[in-house]
N, C-alpha and C positions, 0 to 999 in steps of 0.2 A: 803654807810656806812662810817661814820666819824672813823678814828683810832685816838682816843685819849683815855685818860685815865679809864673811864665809860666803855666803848667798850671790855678792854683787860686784863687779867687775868696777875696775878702778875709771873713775868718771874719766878722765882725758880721755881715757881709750876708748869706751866705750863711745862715745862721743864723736870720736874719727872716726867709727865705725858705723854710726847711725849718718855722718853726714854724709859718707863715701853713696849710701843707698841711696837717701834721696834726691841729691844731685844726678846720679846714675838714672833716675827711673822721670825723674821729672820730665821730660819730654814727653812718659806716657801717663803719669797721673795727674797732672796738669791738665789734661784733657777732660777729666773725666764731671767739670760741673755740671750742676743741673737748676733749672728754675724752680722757684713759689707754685706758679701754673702749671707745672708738669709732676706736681708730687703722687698723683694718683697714679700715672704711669712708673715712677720710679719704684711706688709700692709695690706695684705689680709686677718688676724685674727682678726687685731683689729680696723680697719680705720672704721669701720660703727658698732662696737659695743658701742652703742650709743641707749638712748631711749627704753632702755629694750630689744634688741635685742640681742640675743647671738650670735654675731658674732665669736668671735673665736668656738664657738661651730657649725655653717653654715660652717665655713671653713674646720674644719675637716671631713665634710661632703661631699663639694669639693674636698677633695683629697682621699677621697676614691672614687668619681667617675672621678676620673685623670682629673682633672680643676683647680686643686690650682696654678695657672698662671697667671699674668695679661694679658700676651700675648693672653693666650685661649681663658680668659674672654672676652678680650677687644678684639675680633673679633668677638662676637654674632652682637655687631649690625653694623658690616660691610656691611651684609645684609638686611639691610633697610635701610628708610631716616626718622629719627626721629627726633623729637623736643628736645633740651636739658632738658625743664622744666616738670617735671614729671607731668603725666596727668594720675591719678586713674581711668577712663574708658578704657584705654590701658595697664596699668601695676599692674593695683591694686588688682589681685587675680590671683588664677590661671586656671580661666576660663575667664581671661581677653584676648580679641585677639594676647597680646604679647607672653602671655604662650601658648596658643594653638599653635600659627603659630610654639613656641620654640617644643613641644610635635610634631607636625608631621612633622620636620626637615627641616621646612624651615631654619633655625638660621645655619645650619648642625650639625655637633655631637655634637660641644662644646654650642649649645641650646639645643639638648637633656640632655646633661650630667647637664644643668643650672638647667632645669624642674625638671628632676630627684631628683636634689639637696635639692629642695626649696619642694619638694613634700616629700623629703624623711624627712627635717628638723624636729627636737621637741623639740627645746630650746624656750627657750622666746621668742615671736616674737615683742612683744611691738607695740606702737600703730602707729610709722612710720615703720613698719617691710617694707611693700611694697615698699615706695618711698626710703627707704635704698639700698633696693637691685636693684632700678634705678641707681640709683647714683652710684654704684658700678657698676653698667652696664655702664656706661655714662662716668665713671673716666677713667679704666681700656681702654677703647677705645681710651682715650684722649691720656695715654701714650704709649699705643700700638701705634698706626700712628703719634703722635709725639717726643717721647722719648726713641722709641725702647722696650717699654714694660717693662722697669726700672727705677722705683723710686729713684734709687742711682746716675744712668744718669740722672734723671731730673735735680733731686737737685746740683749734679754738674754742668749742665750747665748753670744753674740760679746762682749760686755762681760765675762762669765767667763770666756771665752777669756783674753781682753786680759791679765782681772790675774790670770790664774792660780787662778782659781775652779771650786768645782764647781757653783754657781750661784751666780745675784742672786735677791732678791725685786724685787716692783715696788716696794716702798718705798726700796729700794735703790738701783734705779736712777731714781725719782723725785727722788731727793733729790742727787743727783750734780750736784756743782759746776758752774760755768762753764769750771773749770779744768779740772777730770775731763776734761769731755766735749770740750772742744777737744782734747787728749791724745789723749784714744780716739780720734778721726776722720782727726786727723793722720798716727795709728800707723798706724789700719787700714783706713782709707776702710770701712769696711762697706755704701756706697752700689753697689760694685763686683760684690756678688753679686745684687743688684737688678736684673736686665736692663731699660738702656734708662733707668734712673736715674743722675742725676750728683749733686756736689757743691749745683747751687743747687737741684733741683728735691726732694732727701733733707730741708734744711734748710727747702723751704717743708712739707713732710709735719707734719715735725717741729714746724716752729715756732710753731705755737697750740694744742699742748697744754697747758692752763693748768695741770696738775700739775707740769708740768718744771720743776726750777730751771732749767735752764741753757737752756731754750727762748730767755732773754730777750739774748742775743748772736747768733741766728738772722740769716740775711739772704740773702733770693734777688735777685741782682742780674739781674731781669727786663727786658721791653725796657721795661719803663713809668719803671722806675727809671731805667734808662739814659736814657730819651727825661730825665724831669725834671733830671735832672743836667745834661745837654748842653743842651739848650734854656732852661734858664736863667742858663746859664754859671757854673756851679758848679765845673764840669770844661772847661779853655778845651781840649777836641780832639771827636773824632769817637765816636758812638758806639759804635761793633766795639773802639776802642780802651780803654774804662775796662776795668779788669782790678779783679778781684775784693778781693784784699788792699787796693789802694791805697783806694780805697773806704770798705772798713771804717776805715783808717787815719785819713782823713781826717774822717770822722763820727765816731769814736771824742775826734779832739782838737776839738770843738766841743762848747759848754758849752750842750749839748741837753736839756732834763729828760724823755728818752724814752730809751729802752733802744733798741739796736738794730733788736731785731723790729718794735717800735712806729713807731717809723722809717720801717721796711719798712714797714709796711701802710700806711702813711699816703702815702707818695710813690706807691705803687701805685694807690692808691683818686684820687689826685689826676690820674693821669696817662692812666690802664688805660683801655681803648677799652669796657670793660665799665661806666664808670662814665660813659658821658657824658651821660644822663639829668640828673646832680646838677653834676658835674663837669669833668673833660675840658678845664681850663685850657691846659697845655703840647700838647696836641695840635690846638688849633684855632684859631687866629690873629682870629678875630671874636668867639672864649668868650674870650681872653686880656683883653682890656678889662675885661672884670668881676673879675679877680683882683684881691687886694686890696695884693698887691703889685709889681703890672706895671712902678711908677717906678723899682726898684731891680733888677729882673731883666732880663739882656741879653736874649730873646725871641731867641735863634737858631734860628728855625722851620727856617732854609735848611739843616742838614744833617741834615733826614728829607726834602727835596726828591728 
């Protein structure tokens, strides 16, 4: 996608249109921080909710049946010798030999407690539901025997990598710039040892740690995002085409009094199919009338048709 002038909706406007959402939804994204000490669970809510799968909904599933761990997790497949790359004849139901062998305890508790999990699930499973929950099997292992089963130890010891360290403290890396941490990620993608983690879905993990400085340049450009941008004609193309820089670029030169992340939640909360209880303007053409600001938004429903 070219950003130039055809492409891009006239900044005032666009502008009342992005504040109208997130004053609108603040009551519920506001809500949604999280702590330094609770990063392993947040991994685990949202790192595979991804592809229609309701992960954060799998996970509270997990901890009702005491697994919500990377540690636990990532000792199912202690007990086997498995391939890293997901093969749907082994993992891809749960009458695939991985779930059975999990159901009569070869795996031990923490593969009965997985089976249980995935058997007791009823959220969205989406159509990589199976190979997600490889990949969570597969990740959770990786930092279990190499990271001590901490996502906050990884990423610190890859940030001592980076600059030549023999470590960080957490205050160290809490306090790490905007700049730092663009740097770091550029340098090293550290989402890459992550199975199954990319770019947006490392920066939604990441980005309501309320400790972080640099949390506040975060931004997953989800389909909700996408859907708000293109159906209000913010972005005059299609939405497989917004690309991720162009994006920030564009939100960056508008005179927003929100930080990027803030941004982020808010166009989420206004858009996301999770919100349509309150919300759920850009996605339903008879909620669109109650927006408060429908006179100035092109309403292009037509390309989620």
């Amino acid at each position: 996608m070219k950003n130039d002038g055809e492409l891009l909706m006239e900044s005032i406007i666009a502008e009342k249109i992005i504040v109208n959402a997130i004053e609108t939804t603040k009551p519920t994204w506001s809500t949604w921080g999280v702590h330094w000490n609770e990063l392993n669970d947040v991994f685990l809510y949202r790192a595979y909710d991804q592809l229609g799968f309701d992960d954060w909904i799998f996970a509270s599933v997990l901890k009702k049946n005491n697994l919500l761990s990377i540690e636990k997790i990532g000792s199912i497949l202690d007990h086997g010798n498995f391939e890293r790359k997901y093969d749907r004849e082994i993992a891809g139901s749960l009458t695939g030999p991985l779930y059975i062998l999990m159901k009569k305890g070869v795996f031990g508790e923490e593969g009965i407690n997985f089976y249980k999990s995935v058997n007791e699930f009823a959220g969205r499973k989406g159509a990589a539901f199976w190979k997600l929950l490889w990949q969570m099997l597969i990740c959770c292992n990786y930092l279990k025997n190499n990271y001590k089963g901490d996502l906050g130890y990884y990423l610190k010891v890859k940030y001592a990598e980076y600059k030549d360290l023999s470590n960080i403290s957490d205050n160290e890396f809490l306090s790490m710039s905007n700049e730092e941490w663009t740097d770091f990620k550029e340098s090293t993608n550290p989402w890459n040892e992550l199975y199954g983690v990319g770019l947006n879905v490392f920066d939604y993990i990441m980005g309501d740690v309320e400790e972080l400085e640099f949390v506040k340049i975060s931004y997953k450009l989800d389909s909700a995002n996408k859907r708000f941008l293109t159906v209000t004609g913010i972005f005059n193309c299609l939405p497989h085409e917004l690309e991720y820089k162009e994006v920030i670029n564009y939100l960056e030169q508008l005179n927003l009094p929100y930080t990027l992340r803030e941004i982020n939640k808010g166009l989420y909360a206004y858009c996301s199919k999770l919100g349509c209880d309150k919300y759920c303007f850009c996605r339903n053409p008879d909620k669109c009338v109650e927006c408060n600001v429908n006179d100035i938004c092109k309403k292009e429903f037509h390309k989620y048709s």
